[in-house]
C-alpha positions, 0 to 999 in steps of 0.5 A: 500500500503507497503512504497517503502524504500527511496534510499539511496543517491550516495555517492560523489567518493573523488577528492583527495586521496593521496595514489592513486595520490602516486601510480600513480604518485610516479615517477613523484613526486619524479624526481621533489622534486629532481629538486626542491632539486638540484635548491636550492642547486644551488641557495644556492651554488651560494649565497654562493660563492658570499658572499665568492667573495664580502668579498675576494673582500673588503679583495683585496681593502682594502689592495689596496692603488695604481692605480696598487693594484686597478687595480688589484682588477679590474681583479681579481673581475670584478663585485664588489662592490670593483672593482667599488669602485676601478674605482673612486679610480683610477679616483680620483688619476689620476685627483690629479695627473693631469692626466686628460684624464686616470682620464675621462676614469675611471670615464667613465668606471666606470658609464657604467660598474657600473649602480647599484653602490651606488656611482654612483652619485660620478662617475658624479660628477667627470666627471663634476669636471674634465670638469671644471678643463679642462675649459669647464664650459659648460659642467660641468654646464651640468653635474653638473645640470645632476647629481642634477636631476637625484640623487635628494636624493643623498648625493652628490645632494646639492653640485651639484646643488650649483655648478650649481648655481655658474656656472649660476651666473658666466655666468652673469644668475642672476635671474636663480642662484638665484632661483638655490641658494633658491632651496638648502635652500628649498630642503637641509635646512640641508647640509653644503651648505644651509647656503652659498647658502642662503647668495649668494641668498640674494648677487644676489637679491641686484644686481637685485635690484642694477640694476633696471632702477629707475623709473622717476616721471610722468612729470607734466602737462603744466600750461595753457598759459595765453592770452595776454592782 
């Protein structure tokens, strides 16, 4: 019997070829590298131009040095960094100038227009100050314990977190402001707080200790009676 030849396998059609994906496709390939080009020209002109408004904005603060220059900044750069620095400015100045209400609002549209500034914290911390000068320790002992919780790693955090604590003990809460006192020494060993803090902790704990009933020895049990003779 002759051998029948072995048949030679199918060879696999290719998945890929990029000449025939170019042919049929060259139209749409090249409509969408265009679309791709004018997507990151926009996004580099837009960069750019932002970098350009952030660097007339800082020019714009740093030449300002009134409420009407800060103003200014204000309208002119809406969304920078510098028109919120110039907010606390503003905020800072009037309060200074006893100007009180003018002081709140800017510190007020300052926190609601500014919720990603880096200073944010400082924008609460004013409004907590202000509280306390209006006399409403109330509400600066809340704002103050707000802004302790909420920027916990702020550089603003040990100071509002002591005048927390002073705010407590001057409310005749001891054992509370003294835990607020130890806390900044645990949590900030390192600001210029901690030392303070700790001072007044241990002024607490000598009232506490003060004002402890002293306990009365245990009377004696009475002698038994001894019977008439």
């Amino acid at each position: 019997m002759t051998r029948q030849p072995a048949e030679t396998p199918p060879q696999p059609i290719p998945t890929f070829d990029p000449e025939i994906i170019w042919a049929v496709h060259r139209q749409k390939i090249i409509a969408g590298a265009l679309v791709l080009v004018a997507i990151l020209l926009g996004a580099g002109i837009f960069y750019g131009l932002k970098t350009v408004n952030n660097q007339q904005a800082e020019a714009a603060y740093a030449a300002a040095g009134t409420v009407e220059g800060w103003q200014r900044v204000i309208r002119e750069f809406p969304n920078s960094v510098a028109a919120g620095n110039s907010y606390l400015r503003i905020a800072d100045t009037q309060r200074d100038g006893g100007k009180l209400p003018e002081s709140n609002a800017a510190y007020d549209a300052f926190v609601h227009q500014f919720s990603k500034h880096p200073l944010l914290a400082a924008g609460y911390m004013g409004l907590a100050s202000n509280a306390e000068i209006e006399n409403h320790p109330d509400k600066a002992l809340e704002a103050y314990k707000g802004v302790a919780e909420q920027f916990p790693n702020s550089y603003l955090a040990p100071m509002a977190l002591f005048q927390q604590a002073r705010l407590t003990e001057a409310k005749g809460n001891l054992k509370e402001a003294q835990e607020l006192f130890e806390r900044i020494v645990r949590r900030y060993p390192e600001s210029t707080f901690a030392s303070e803090a700790g001072h007044r902790a241990g002024q607490i704990e000598d009232k506490l200790a003060q004002s402890k009933p002293e306990e009365k020895p245990a009377a004696s049990p009475a002698a038994p009676k001894r019977p008439e003779s």
